[in-house]
Backbone atoms as SQL, in Angstrom:
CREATE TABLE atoms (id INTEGER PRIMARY KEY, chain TEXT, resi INTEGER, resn TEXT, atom TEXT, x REAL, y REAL, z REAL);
INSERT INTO atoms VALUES
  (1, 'A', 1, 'UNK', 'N', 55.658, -57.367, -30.075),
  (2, 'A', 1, 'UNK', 'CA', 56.062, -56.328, -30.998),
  (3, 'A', 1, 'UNK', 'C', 54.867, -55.825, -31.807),
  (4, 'A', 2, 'UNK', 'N', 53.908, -56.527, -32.349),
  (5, 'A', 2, 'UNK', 'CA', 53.206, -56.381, -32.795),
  (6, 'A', 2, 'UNK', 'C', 51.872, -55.317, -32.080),
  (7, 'A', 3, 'UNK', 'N', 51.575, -55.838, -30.602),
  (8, 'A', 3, 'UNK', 'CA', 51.051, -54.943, -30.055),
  (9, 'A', 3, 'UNK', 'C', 51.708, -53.902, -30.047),
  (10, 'A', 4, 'UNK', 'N', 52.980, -53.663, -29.925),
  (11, 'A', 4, 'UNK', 'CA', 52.824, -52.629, -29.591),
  (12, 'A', 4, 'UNK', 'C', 52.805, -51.505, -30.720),
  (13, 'A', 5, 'UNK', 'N', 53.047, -52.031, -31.624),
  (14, 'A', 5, 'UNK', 'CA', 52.809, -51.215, -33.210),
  (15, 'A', 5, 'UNK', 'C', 51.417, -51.207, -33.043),
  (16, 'A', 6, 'UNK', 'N', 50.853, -52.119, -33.271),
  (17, 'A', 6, 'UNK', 'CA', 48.850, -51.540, -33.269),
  (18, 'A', 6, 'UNK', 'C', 47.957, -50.460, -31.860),
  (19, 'A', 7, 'UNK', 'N', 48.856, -50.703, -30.489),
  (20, 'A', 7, 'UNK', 'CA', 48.662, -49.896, -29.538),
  (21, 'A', 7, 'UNK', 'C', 49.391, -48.183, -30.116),
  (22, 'A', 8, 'UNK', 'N', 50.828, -48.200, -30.658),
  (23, 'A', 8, 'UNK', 'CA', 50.624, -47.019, -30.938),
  (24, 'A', 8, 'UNK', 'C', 50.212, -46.670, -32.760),
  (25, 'A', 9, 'UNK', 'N', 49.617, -47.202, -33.350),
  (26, 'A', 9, 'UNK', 'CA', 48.575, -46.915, -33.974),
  (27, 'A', 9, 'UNK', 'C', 47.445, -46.462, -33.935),
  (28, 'A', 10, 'UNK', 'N', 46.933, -46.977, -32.576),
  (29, 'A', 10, 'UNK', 'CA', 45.378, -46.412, -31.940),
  (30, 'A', 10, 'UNK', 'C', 45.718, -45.342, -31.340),
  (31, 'A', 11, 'UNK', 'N', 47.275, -45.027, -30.883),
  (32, 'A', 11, 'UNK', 'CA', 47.110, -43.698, -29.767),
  (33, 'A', 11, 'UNK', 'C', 47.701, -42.434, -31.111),
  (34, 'A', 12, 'UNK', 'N', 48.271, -42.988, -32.072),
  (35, 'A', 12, 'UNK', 'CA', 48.269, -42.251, -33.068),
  (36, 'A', 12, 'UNK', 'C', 46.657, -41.497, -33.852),
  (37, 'A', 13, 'UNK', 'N', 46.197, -42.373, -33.711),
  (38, 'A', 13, 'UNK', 'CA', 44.647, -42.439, -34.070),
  (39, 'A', 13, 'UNK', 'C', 43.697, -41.084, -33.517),
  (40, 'A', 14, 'UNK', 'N', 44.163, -41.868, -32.243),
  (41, 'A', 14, 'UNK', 'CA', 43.412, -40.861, -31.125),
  (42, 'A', 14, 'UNK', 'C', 43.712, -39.507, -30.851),
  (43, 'A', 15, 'UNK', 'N', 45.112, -39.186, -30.939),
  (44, 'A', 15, 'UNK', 'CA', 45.515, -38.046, -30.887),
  (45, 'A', 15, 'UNK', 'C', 45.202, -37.037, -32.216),
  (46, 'A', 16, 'UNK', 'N', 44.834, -37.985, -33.493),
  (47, 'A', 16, 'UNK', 'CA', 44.737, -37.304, -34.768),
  (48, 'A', 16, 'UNK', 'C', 43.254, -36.566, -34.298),
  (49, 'A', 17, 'UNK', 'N', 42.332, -37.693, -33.946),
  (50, 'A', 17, 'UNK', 'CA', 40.977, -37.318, -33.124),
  (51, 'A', 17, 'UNK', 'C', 40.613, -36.367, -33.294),
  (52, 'A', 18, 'UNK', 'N', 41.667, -36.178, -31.791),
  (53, 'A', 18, 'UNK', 'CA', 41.595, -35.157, -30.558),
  (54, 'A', 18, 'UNK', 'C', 42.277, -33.813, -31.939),
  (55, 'A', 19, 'UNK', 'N', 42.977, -33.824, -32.120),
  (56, 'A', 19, 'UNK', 'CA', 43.160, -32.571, -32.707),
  (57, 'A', 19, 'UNK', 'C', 42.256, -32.165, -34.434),
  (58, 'A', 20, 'UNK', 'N', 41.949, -33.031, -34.776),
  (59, 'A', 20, 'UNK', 'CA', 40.430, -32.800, -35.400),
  (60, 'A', 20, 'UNK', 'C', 40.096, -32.175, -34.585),
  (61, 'A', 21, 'UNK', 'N', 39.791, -32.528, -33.476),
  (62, 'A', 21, 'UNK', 'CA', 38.170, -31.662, -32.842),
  (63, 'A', 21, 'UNK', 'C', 39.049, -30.284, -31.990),
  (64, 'A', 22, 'UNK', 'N', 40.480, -29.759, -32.064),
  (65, 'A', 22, 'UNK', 'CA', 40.691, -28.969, -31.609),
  (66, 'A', 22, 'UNK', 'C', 40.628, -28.373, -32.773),
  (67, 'A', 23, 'UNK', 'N', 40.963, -28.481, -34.292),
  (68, 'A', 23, 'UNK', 'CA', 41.165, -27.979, -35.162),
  (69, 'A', 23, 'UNK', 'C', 39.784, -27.284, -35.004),
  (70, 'A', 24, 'UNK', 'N', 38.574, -27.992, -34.813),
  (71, 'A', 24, 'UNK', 'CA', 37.087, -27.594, -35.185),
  (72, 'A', 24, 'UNK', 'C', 37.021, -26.492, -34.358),
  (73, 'A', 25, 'UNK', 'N', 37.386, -26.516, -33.297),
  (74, 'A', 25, 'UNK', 'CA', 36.851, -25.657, -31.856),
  (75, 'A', 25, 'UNK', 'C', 37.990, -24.211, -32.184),
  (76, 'A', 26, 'UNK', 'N', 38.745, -24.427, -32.858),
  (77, 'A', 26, 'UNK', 'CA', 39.656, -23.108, -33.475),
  (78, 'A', 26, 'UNK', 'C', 39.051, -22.065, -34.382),
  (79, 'A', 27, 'UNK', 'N', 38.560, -23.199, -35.475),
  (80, 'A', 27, 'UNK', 'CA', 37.732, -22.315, -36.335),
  (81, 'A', 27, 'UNK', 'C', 36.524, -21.914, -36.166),
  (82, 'A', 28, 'UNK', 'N', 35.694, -22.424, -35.185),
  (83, 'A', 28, 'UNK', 'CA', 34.502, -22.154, -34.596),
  (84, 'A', 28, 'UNK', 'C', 34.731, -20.370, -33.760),
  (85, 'A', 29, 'UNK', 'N', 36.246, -21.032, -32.970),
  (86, 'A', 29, 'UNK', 'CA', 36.576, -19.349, -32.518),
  (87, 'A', 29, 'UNK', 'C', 36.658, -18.306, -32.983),
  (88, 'A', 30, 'UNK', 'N', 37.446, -18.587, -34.384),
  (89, 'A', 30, 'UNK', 'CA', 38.144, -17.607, -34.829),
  (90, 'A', 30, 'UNK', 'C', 36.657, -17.322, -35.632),
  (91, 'A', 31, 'UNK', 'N', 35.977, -17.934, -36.104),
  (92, 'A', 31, 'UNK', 'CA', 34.814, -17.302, -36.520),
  (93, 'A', 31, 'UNK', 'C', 33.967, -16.345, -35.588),
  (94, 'A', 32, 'UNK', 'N', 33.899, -16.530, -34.057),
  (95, 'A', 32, 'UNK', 'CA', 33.537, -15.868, -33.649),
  (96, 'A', 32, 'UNK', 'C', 33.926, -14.355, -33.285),
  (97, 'A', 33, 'UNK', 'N', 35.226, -14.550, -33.409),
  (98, 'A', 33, 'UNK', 'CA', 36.092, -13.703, -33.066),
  (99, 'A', 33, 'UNK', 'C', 35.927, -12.390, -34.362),
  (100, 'A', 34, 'UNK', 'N', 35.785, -12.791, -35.826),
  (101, 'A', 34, 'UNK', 'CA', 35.653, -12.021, -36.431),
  (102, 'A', 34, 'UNK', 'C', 34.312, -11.882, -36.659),
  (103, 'A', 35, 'UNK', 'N', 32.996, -12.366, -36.289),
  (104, 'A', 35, 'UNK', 'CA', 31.373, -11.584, -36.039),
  (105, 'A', 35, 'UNK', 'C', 31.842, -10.620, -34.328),
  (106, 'A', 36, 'UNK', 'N', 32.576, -11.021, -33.449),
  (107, 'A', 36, 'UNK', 'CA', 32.814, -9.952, -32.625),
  (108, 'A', 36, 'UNK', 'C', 33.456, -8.573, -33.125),
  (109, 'A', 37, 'UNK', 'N', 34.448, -8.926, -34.224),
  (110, 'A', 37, 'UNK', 'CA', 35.082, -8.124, -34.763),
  (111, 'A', 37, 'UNK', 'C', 34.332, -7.021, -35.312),
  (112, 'A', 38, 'UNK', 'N', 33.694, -7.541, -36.172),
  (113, 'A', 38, 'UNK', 'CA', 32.726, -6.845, -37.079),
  (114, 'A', 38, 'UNK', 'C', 31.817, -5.746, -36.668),
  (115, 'A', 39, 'UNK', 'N', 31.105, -6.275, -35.677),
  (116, 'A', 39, 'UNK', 'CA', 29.785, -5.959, -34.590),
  (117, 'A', 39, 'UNK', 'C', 30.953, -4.801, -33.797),
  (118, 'A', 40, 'UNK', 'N', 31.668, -4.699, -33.141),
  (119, 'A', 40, 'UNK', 'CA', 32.311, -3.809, -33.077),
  (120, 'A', 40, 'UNK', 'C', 32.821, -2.363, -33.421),
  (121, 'A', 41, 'UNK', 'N', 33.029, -2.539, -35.196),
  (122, 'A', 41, 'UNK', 'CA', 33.234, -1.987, -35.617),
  (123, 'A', 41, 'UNK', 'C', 31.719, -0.913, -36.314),
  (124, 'A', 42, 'UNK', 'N', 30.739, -1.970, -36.445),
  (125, 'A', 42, 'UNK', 'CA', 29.560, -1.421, -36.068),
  (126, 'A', 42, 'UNK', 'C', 28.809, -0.233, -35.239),
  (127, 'A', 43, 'UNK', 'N', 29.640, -1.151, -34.546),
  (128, 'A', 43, 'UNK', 'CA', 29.010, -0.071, -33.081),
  (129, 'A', 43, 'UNK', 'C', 29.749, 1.059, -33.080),
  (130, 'A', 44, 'UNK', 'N', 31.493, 0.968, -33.775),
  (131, 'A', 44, 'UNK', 'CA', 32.109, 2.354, -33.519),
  (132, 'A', 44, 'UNK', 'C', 31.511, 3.396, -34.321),
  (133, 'A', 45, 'UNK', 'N', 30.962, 2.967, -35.372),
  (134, 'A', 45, 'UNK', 'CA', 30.698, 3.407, -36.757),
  (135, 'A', 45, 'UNK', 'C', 29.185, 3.893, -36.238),
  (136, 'A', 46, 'UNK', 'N', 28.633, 3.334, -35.790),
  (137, 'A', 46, 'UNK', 'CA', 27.467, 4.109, -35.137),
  (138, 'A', 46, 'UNK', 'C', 27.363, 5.327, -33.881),
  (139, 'A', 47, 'UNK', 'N', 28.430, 4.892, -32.811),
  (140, 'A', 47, 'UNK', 'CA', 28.764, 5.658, -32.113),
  (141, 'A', 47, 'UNK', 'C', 29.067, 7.131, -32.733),
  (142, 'A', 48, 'UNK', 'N', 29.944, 7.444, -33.746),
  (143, 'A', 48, 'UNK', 'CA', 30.720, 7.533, -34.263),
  (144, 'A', 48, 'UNK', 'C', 30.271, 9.034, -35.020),
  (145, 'A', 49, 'UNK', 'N', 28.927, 8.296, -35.522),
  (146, 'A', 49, 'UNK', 'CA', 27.978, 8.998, -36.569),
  (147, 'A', 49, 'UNK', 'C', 27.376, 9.950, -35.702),
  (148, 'A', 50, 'UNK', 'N', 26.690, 9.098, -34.478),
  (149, 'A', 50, 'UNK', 'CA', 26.015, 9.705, -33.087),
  (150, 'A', 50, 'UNK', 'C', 26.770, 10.962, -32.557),
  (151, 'A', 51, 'UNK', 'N', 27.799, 10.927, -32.070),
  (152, 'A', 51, 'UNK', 'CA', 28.872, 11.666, -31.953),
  (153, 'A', 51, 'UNK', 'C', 29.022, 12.503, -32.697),
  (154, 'A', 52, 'UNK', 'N', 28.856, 12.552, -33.841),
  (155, 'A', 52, 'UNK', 'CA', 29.040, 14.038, -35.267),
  (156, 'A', 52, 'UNK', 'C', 27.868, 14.531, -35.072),
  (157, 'A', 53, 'UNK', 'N', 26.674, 13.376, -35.069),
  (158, 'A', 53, 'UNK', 'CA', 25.369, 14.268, -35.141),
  (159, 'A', 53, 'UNK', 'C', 24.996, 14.900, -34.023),
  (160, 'A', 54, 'UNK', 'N', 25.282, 14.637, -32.984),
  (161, 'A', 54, 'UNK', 'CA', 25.320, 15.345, -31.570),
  (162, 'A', 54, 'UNK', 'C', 26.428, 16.743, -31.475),
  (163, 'A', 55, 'UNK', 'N', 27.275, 16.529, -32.188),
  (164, 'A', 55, 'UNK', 'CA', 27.945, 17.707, -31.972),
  (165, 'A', 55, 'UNK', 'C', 27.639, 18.560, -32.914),
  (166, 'A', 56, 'UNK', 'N', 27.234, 18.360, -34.374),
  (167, 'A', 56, 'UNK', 'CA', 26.445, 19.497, -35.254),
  (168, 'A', 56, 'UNK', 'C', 25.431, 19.693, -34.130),
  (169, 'A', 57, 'UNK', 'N', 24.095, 19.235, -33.954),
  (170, 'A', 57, 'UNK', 'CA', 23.204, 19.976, -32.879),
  (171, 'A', 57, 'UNK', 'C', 23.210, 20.470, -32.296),
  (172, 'A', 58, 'UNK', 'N', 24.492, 20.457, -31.269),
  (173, 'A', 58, 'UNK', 'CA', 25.104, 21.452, -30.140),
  (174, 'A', 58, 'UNK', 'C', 25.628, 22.484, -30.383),
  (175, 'A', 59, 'UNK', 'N', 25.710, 22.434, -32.102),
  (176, 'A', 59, 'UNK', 'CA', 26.860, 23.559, -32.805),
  (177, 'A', 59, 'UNK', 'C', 25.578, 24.476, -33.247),
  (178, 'A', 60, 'UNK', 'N', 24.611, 24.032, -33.858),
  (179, 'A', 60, 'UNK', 'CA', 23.251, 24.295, -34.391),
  (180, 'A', 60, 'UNK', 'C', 22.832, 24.908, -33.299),
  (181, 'A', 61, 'UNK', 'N', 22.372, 24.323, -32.208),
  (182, 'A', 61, 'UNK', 'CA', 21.895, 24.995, -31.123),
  (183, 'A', 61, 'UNK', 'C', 22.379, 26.473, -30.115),
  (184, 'A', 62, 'UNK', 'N', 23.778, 26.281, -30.374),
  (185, 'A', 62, 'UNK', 'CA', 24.706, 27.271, -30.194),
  (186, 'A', 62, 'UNK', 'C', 24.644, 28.625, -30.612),
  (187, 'A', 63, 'UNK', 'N', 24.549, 28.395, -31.954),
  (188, 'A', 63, 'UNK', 'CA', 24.353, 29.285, -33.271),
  (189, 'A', 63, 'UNK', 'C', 23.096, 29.943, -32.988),
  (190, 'A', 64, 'UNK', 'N', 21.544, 28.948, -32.861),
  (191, 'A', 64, 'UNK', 'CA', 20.202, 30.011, -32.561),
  (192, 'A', 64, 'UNK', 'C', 19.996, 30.528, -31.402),
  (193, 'A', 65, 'UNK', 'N', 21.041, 30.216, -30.779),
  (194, 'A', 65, 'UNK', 'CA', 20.551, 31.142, -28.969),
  (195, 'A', 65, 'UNK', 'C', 21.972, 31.926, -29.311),
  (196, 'A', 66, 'UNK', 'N', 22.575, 32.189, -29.694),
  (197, 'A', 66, 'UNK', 'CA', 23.755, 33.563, -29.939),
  (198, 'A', 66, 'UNK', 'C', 22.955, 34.286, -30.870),
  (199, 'A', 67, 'UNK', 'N', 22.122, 34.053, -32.008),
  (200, 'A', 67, 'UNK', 'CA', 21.313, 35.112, -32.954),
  (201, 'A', 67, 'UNK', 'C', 19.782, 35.380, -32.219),
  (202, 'A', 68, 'UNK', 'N', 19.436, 34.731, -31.145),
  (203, 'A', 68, 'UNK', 'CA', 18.955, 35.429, -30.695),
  (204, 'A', 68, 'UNK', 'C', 18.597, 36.464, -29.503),
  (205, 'A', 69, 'UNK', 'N', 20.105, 36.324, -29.271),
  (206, 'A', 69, 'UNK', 'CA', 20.406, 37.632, -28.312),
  (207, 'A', 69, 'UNK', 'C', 20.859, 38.745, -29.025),
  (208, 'A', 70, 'UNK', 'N', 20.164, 40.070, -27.926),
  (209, 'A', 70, 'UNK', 'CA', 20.109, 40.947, -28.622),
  (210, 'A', 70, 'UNK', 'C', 21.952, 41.494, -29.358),
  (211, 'A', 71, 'UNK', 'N', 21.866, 42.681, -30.448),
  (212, 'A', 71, 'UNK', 'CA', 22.841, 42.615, -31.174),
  (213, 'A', 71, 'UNK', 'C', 23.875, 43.109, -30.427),
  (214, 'A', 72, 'UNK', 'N', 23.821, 44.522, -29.767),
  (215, 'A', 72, 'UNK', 'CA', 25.213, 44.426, -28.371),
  (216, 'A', 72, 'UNK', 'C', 25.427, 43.589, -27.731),
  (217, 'A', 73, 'UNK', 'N', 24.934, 42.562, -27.152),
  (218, 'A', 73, 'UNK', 'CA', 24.784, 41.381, -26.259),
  (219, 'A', 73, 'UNK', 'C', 25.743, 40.385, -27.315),
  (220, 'A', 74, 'UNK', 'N', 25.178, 39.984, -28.651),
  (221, 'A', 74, 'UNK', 'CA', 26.198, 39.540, -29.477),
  (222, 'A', 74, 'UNK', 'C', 27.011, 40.309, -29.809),
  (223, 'A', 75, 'UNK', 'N', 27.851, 41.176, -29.814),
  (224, 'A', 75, 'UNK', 'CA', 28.768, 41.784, -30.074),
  (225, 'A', 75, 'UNK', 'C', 29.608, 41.827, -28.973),
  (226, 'A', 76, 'UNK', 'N', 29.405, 42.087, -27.553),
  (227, 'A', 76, 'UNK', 'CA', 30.193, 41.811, -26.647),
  (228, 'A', 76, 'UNK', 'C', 30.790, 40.431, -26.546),
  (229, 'A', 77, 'UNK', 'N', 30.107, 39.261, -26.951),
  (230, 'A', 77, 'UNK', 'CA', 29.926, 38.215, -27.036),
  (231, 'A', 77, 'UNK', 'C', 31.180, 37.564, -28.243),
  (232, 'A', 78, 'UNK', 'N', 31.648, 38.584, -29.132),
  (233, 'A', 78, 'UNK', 'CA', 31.942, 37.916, -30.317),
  (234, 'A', 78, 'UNK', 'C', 33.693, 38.498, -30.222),
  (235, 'A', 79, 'UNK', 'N', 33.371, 39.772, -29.615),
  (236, 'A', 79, 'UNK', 'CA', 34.871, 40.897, -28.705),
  (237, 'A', 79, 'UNK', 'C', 35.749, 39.531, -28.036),
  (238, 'A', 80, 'UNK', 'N', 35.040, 39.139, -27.023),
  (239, 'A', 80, 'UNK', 'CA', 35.721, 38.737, -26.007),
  (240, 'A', 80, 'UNK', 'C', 36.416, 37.438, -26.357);
């Protein structure tokens, strides 16, 4: 009787362990999970910016090749 109270004592033990070290390997994740998170959001936020500033330029660029065609040429241009 006795063993077997101290046998499941040790497997009580062991299992506490084992989930210690799952507990660890959780928060290790979930930490990673939110520097993935982050870095992400980074990147949209850069994309993002890239994307506005690319499309003002194209809008910019747009703008000096229409003023510098000639003024009927822009005017047919502005009709249609």
């Amino acid at each position: 009787m006795m063993d077997q109270i101290r046998a499941q004592g040790e497997a009580e033990d062991e299992l506490c362990h084992q989930l210690s070290g799952v507990r660890e390997k959780l928060s290790e994740a979930q930490a990673e999970n939110r520097q993935m998170k982050a870095e992400v959001l980074r990147l949209e936020a850069i994309s993002a910016t890239s994307s506005s500033e690319s499309d003002t330029t194209v809008a910019r660029s747009q703008a000096v090749l229409f003023q510098s065609r000639p003024a009927a040429e822009r005017q047919k241009k502005a009709t249609r």
